[in-house]
LUMSELUM-521610 format. One record per residue: residue in one letter; x, y, z of N, C-alpha, C in turn; residue number from 0; chain. Coordinates in steps of 0.1 Angstrom, whole numbers, m for minus. Layout:
REM LUMSELUM-521610
 res   n.u   n.v   n.w  ca.u  ca.v  ca.w   c.u   c.v   c.w   n chain
   A     X     Y     Z     X     Y     Z     X     Y     Z NUM     A
...
//
This chain:
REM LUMSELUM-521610
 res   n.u   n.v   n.w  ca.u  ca.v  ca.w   c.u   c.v   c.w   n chain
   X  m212   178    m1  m211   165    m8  m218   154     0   0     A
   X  m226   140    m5  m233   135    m1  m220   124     3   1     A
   X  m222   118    19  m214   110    22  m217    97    16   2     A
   X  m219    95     8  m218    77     0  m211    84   m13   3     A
   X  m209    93   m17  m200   102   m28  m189   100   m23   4     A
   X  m185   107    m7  m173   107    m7  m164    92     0   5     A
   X  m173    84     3  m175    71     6  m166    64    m9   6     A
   X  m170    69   m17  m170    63   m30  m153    65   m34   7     A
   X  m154    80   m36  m141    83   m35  m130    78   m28   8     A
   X  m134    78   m16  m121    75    m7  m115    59    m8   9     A
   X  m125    55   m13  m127    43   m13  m118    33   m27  10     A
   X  m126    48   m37  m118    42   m53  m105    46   m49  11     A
   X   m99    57   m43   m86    62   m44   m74    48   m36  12     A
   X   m84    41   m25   m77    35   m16   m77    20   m27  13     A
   X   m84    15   m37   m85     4   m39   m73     6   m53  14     A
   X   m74    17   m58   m64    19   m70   m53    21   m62  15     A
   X   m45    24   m56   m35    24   m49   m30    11   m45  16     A
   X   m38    m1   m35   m35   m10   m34   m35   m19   m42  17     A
   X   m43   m17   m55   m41   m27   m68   m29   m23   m72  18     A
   X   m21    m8   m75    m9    m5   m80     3   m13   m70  19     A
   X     4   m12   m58    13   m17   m47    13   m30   m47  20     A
   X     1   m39   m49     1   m56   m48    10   m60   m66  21     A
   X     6   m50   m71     9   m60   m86    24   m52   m87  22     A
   X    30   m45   m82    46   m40   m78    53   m49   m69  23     A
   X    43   m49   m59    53   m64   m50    48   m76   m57  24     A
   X    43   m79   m63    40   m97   m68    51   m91   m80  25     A
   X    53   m86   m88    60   m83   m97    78   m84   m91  26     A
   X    81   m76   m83    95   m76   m79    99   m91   m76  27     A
   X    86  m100   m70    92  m111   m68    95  m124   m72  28     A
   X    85  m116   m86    86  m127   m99   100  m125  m104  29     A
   X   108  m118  m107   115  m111  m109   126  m116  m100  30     A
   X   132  m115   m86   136  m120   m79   136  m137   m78  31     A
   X   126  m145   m81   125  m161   m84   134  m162   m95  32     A
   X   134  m155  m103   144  m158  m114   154  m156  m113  33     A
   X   161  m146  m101   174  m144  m103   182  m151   m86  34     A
   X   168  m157   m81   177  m167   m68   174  m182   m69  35     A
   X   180  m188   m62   180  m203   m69   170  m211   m58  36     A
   X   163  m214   m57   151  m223   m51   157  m229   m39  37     A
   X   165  m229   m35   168  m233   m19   170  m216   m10  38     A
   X   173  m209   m21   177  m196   m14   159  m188    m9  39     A
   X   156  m190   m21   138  m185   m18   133  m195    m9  40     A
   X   132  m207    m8   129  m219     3   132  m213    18  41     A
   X   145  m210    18   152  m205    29   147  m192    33  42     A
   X   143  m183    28   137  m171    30   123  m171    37  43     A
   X   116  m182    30    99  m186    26    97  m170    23  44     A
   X    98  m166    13    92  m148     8    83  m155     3  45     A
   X    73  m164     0    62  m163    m5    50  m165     6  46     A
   X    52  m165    16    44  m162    28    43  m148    31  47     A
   X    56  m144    34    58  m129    35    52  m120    28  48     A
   X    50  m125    13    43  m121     2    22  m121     2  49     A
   X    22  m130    10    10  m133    14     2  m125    30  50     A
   X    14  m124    34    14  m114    48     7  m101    41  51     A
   X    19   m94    37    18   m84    29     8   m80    23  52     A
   X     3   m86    13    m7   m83     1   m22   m89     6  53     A
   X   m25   m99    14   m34  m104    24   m33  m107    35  54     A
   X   m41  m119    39   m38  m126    55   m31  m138    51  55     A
   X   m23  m146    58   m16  m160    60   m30  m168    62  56     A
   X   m42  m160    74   m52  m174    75   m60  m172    62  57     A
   X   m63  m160    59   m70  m163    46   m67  m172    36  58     A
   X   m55  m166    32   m51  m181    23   m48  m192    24  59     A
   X   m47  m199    41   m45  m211    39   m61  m219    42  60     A
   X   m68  m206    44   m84  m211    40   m90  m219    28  61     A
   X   m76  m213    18   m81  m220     4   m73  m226     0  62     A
   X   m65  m226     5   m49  m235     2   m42  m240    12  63     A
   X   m38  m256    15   m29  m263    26   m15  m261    24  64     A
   X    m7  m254    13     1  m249    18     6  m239     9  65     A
   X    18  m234     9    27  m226    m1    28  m227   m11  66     A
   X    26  m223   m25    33  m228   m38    34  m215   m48  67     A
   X    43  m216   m54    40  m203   m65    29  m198   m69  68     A
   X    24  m211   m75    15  m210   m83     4  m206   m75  69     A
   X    m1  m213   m65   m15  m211   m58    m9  m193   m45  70     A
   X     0  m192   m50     0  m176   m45    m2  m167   m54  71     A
   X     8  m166   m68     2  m159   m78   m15  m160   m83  72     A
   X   m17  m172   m82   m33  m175   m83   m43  m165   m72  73     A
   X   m38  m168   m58   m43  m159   m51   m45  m149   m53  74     A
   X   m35  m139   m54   m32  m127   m52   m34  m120   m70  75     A
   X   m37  m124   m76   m43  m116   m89   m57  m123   m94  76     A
   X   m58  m132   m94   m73  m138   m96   m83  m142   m93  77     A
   X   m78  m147   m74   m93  m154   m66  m101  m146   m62  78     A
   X  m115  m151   m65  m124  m141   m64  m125  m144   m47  79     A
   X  m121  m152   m42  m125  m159   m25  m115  m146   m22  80     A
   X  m103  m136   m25   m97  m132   m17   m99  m116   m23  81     A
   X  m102  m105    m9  m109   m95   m13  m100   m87   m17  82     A
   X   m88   m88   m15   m74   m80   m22   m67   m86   m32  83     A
   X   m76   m95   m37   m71  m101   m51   m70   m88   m62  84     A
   X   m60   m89   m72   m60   m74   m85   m77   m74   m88  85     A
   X   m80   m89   m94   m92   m90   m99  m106   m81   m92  86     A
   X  m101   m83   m82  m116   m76   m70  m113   m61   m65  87     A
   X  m101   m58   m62   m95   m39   m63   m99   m34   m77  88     A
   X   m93   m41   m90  m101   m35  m100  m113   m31  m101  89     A
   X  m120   m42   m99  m135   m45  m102  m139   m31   m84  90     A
   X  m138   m30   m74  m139   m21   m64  m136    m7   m71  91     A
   X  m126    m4   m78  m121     7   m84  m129    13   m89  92     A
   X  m131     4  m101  m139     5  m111  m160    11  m113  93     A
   X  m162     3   m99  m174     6   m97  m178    18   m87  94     A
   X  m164    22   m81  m166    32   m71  m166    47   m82  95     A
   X  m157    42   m92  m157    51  m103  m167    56  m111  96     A
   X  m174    47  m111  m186    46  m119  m200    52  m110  97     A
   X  m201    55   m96  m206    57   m90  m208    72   m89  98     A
   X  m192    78   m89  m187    91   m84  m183    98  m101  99     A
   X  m188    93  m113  m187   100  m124  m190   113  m129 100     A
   X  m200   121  m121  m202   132  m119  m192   140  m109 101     A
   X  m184   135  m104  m170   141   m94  m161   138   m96 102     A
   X  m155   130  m109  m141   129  m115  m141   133  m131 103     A
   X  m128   132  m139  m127   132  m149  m134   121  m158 104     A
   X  m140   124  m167  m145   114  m175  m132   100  m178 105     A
   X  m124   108  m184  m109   101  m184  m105    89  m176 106     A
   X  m111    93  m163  m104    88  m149  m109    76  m154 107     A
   X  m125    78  m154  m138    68  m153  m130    55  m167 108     A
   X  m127    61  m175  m125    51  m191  m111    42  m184 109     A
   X  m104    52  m175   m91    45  m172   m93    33  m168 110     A
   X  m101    31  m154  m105    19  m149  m115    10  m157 111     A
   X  m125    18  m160  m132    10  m167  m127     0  m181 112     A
   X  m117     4  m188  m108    m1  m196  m101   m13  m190 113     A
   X   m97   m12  m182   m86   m18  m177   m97   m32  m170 114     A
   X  m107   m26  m158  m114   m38  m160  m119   m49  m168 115     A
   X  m126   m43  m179  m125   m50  m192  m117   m57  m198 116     A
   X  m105   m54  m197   m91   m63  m201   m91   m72  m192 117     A
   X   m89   m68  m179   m90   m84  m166   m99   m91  m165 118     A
   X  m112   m87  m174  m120   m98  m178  m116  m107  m190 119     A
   X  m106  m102  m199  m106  m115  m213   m94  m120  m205 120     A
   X   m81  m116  m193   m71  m123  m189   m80  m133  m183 121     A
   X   m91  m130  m172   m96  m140  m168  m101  m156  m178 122     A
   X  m108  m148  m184  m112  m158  m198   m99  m173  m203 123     A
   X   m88  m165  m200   m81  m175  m204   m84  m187  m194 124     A
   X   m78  m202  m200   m80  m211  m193   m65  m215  m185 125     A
   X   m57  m211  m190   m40  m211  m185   m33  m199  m187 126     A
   X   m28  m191  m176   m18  m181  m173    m6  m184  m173 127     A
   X     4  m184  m184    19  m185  m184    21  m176  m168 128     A
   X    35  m178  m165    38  m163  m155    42  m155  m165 129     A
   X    47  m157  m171    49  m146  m185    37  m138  m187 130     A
   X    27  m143  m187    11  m135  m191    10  m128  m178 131     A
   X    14  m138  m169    12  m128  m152    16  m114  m153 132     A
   X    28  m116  m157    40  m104  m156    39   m94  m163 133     A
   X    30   m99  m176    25   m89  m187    11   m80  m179 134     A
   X     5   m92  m173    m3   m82  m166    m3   m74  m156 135     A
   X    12   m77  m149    11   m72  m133    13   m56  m141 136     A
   X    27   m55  m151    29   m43  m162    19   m36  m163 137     A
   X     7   m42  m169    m7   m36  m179    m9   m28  m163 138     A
   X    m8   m32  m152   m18   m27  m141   m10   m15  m135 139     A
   X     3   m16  m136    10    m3  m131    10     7  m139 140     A
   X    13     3  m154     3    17  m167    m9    21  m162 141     A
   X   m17    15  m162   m30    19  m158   m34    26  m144 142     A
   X   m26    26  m135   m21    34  m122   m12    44  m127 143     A
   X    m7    45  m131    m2    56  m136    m8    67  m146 144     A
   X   m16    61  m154   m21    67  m163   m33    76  m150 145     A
   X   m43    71  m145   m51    74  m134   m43    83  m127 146     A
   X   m36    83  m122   m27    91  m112   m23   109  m119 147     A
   X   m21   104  m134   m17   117  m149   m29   123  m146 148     A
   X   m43   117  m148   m53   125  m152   m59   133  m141 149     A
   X   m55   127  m127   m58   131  m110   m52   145  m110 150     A
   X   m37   144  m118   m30   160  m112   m33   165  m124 151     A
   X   m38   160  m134   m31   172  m144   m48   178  m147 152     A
   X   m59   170  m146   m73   176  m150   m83   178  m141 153     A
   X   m80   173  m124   m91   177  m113   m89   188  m111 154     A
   X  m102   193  m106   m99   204   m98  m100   202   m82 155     A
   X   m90   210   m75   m85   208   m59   m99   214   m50 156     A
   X  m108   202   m55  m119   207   m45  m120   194   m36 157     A
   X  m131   192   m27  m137   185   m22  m129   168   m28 158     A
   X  m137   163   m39  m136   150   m41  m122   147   m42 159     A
   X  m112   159   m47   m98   156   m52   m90   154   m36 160     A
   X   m95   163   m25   m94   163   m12   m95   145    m7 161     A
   X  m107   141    m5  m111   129    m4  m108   118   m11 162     A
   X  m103   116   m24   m90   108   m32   m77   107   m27 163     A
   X   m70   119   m21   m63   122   m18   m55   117    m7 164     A
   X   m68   116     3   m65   114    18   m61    94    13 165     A
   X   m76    94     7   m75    77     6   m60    73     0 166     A
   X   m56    78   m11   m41    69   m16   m32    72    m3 167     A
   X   m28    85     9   m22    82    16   m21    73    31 168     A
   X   m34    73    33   m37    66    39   m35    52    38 169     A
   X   m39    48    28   m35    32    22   m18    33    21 170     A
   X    m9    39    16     4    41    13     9    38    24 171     A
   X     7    45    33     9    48    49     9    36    56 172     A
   X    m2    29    55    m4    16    58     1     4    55 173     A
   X     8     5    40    15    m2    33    26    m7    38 174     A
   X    30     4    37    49     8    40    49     0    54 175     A
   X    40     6    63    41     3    79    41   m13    79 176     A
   X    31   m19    72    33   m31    71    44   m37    63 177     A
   X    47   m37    58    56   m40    48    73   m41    60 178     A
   X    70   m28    66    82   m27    77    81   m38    90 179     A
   X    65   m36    94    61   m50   105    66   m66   100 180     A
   X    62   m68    89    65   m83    85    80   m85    87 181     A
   X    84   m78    82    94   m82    75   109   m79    89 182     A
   X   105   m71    96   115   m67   110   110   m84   118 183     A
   X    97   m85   117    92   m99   125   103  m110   120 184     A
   X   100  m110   107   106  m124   100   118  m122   102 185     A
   X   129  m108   102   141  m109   113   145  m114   123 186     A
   X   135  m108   130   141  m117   145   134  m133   145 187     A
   X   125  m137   138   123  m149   142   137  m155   129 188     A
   X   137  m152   121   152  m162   112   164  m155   119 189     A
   X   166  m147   131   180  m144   135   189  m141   123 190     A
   X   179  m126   119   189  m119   107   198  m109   110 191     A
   X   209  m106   107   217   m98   113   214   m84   106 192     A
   X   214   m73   116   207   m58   113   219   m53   100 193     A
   X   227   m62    97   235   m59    84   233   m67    74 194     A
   X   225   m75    72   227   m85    59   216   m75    50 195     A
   X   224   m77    37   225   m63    29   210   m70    21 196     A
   X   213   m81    22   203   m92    10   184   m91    19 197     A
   X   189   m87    28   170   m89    35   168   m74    34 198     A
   X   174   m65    40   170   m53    39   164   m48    24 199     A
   X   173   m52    18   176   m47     3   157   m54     2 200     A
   X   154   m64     4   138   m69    m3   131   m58     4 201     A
   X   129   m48    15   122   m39    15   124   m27     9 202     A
   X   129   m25     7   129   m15    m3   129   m16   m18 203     A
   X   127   m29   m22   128   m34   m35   113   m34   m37 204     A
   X   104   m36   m23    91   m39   m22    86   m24   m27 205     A
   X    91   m12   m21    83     2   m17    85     7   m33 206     A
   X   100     2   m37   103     9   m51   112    21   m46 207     A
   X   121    21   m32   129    30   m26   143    29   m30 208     A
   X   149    13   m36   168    15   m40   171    27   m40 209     A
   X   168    30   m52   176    41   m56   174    56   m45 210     A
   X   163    61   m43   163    71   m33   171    68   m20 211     A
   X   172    53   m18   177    54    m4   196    52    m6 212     A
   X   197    47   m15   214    49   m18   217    60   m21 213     A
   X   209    72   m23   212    83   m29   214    92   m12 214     A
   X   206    83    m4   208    92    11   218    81    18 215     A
   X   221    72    14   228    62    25   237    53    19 216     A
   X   241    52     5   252    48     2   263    48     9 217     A
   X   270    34    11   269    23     6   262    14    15 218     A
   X   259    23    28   260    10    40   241     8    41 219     A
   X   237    m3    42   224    m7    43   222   m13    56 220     A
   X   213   m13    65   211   m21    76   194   m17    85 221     A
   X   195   m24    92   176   m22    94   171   m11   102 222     A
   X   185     1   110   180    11   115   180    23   103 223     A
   X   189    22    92   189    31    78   176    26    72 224     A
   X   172    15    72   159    14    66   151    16    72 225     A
   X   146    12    85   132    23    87   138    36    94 226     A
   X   147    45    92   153    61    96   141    61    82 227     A
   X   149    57    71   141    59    56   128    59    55 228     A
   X   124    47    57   111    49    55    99    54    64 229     A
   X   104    53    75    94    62    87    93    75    83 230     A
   X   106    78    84   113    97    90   115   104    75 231     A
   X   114   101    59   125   108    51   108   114    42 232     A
   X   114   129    45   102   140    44   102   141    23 233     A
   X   113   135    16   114   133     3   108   125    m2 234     A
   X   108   109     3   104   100    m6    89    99    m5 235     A
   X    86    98   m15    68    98   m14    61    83   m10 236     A
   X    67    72    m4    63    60     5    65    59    17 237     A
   X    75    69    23    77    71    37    65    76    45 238     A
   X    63    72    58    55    70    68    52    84    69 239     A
   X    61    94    74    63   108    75    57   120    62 240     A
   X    61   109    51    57   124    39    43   117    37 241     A
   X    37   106    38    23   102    33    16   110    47 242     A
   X    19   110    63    16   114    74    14   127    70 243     A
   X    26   138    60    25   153    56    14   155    50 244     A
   X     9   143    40     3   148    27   m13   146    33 245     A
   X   m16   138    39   m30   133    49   m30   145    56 246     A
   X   m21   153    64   m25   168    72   m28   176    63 247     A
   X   m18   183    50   m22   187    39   m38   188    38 248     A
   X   m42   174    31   m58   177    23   m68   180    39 249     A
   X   m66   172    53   m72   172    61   m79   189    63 250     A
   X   m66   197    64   m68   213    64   m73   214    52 251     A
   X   m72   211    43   m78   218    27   m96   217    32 252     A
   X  m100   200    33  m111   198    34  m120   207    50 253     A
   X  m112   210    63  m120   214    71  m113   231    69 254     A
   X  m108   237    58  m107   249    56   m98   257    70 255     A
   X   m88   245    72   m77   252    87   m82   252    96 256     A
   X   m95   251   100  m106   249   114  m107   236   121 257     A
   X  m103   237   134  m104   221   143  m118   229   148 258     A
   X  m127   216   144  m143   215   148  m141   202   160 259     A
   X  m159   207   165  m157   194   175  m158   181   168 260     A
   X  m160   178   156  m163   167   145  m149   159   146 261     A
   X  m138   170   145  m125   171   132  m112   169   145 262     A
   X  m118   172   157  m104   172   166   m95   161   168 263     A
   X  m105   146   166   m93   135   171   m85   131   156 264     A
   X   m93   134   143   m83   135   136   m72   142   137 265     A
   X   m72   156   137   m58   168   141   m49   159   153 266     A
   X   m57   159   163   m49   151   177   m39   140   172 267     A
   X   m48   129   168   m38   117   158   m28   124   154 268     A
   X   m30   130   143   m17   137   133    m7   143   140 269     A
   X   m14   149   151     1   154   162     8   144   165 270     A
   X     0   130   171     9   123   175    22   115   167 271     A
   X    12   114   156    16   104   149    34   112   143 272     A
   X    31   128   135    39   136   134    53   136   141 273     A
   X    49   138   155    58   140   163    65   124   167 274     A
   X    61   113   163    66    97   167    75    96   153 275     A
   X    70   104   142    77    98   129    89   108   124 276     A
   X    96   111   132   110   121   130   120   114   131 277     A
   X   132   117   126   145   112   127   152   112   139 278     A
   X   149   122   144   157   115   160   150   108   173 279     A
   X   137   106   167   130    94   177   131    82   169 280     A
   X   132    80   156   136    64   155   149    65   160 281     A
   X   156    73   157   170    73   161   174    66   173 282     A
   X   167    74   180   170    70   195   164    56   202 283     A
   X   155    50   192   152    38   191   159    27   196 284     A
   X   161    17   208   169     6   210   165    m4   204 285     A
   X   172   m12   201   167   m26   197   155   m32   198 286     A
   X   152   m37   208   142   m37   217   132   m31   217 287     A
   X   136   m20   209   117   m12   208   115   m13   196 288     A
   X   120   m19   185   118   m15   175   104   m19   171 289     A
   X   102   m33   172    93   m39   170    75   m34   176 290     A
   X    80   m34   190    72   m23   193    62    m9   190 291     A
   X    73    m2   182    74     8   175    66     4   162 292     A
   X    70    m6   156    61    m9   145    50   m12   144 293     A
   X    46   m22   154    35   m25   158    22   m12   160 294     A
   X    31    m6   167    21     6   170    23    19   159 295     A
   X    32    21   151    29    28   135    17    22   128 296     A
   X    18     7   126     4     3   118    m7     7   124 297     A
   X    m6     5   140   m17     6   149   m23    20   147 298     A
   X   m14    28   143   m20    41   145   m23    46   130 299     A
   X   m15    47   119   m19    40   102   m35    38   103 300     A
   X   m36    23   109   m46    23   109   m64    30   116 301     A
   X   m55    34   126   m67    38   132   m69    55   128 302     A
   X   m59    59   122   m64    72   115   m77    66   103 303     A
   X   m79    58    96   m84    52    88   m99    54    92 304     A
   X  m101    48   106  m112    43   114  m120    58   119 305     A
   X  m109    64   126  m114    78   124  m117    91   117 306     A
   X  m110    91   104  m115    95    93  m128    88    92 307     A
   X  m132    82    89  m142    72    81  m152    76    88 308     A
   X  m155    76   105  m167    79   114  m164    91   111 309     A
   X  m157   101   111  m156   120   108  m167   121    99 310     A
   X  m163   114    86  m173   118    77  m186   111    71 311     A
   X  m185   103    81  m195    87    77  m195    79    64 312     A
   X  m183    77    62  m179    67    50  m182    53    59 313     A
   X  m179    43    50  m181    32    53  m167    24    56 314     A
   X  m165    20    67  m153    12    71  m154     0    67 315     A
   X  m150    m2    58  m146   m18    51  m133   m25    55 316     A
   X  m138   m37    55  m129   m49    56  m119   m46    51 317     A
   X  m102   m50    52   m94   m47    40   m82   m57    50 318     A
   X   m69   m56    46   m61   m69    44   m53   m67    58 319     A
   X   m57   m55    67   m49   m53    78   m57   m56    93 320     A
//
């Protein structure tokens, strides 16, 4: 396979993934504005957090002097100035799809390409109710889902499905870890207590985990059951651990079970990374390291990324971390 093919791939897989995850968390929080009262979200500031998350804090205040609903929802689904905007992952998706049409399902190709076409007449409008927001953040998780139906049910497990593959965990992987960094930070800097049911509860509301994780940890919630969960829990498919499983998985599919001199610091990573993301090393986790700990999950998240990418000479793009 020609490396700007699989460039393409890894690429569409990683940009449809993070368009599905941004318009899930802008979504949960629209959703949440409605059901807490404006001193309580004030008191939080989650719309920074929300901007952490989904971009950079300096990016946006590049284009904006401060915080506001509006000029975050604006951000984060329509500025073309911001490169993890929905508008620009679509439009990235879409063209990477269009590139690699001879290596996917035709299907796949109409998915995105559809869908971009639609975020061109949302654009069109001259005013977005949040109502229209919300309708679209919806349209965008259908259309990730639908993409996702035609991935298992009509590829074949060759090559390009390998290199799709790696890309959505990789990005997932990254997600989560971040999502776990912000949000442990904004603890200790608001002196949140490792029990308040109300902050924890917004990370997992982020990942789309409630329910799996009350099903392992009902009733008690607190911030060493939430990252035990999301680092260590080999079931949920956003945890640190099962996206770390599913990246070794395709890695062996693609080098056929053989560590080459090409292929070793990938395998090497994944030992490490493996053996850091178990349940009885967060466990044993003090306080004190936690943060730590996290810091260097994304660190290493990400730099699987970096070294994938030189392995096979894809192209290392900018992206929101």
């Amino acid at each position: 396979m020609l490396s700007r093919v699989a460039d393409s791939l890894y690429w569409m897989s990683r940009n449809c993934e993070r368009t599905e995850h941004n318009a899930h968390i802008l979504s949960m929080q629209l959703i949440k504005m409605l059901e807490t009262s404006e001193q309580e979200m004030g008191e939080l500031n989650e719309w920074e957090t929300l901007v952490e998350i989904c971009s950079t804090k300096h990016d946006f205040y590049s284009y904006h002097p401060f915080i506001t609903v509006e000029g975050v929802v604006n951000y984060l689904t329509f500025s073309k100035e911001n490169m993890n905007s929905m508008v620009n992952t679509v439009q990235f998706a879409r063209e990477n799809a269009r590139i690699t049409r001879d290596s996917i399902p035709n299907e796949l190709w109409e998915v995105w390409n559809e869908f971009y076409l639609h975020t061109k007449d949302i654009q069109s409008k001259q005013v977005c109710s949040l109502k229209d927001i919300h309708h679209f953040l919806n349209t965008i998780k259908k259309a990730s889902f639908t993409a996702t139906g035609v991935i298992d049910s009509l590829m074949e497990r060759d090559l390009p499905y390998h290199f799709m593959k790696i890309g959505k965990w990789v990005e997932r992987a990254e997600k989560t870890a971040l999502i776990l960094l912000v949000f442990f930070q904004r603890a200790r800097q608001e002196q949140k207590a490792a029990a308040d049911d109300f902050f924890w509860r917004s990370i997992l509301q982020f990942v789309n985990g409630g329910d799996a994780f009350f099903k392992r940890f009902s009733p008690i919630i607190n911030q060493k059951n939430v990252l035990q969960f999301l680092v260590t829990d080999l079931s949920f498919p956003r945890s640190i651990r099962y996206c770390t499983e599913h990246i070794w998985e395709a890695v062996k599919e693609l080098e056929r079970g053989k560590v080459s001199h090409y292929s070793w610091q990938m395998y090497a990573l994944l030992d490490t990374m493996m053996a850091e993301f178990t349940e009885d090393f967060v466990k044993n986790l003090a306080e004190e390291e936690i943060e730590a700990f996290l810091i260097q999950t994304l660190n290493r998240c990400v730099e699987f990324g970096k070294i994938f990418s030189n392995t096979y000479y894809l192209i290392e793009r900018e992206h929101s971390i």
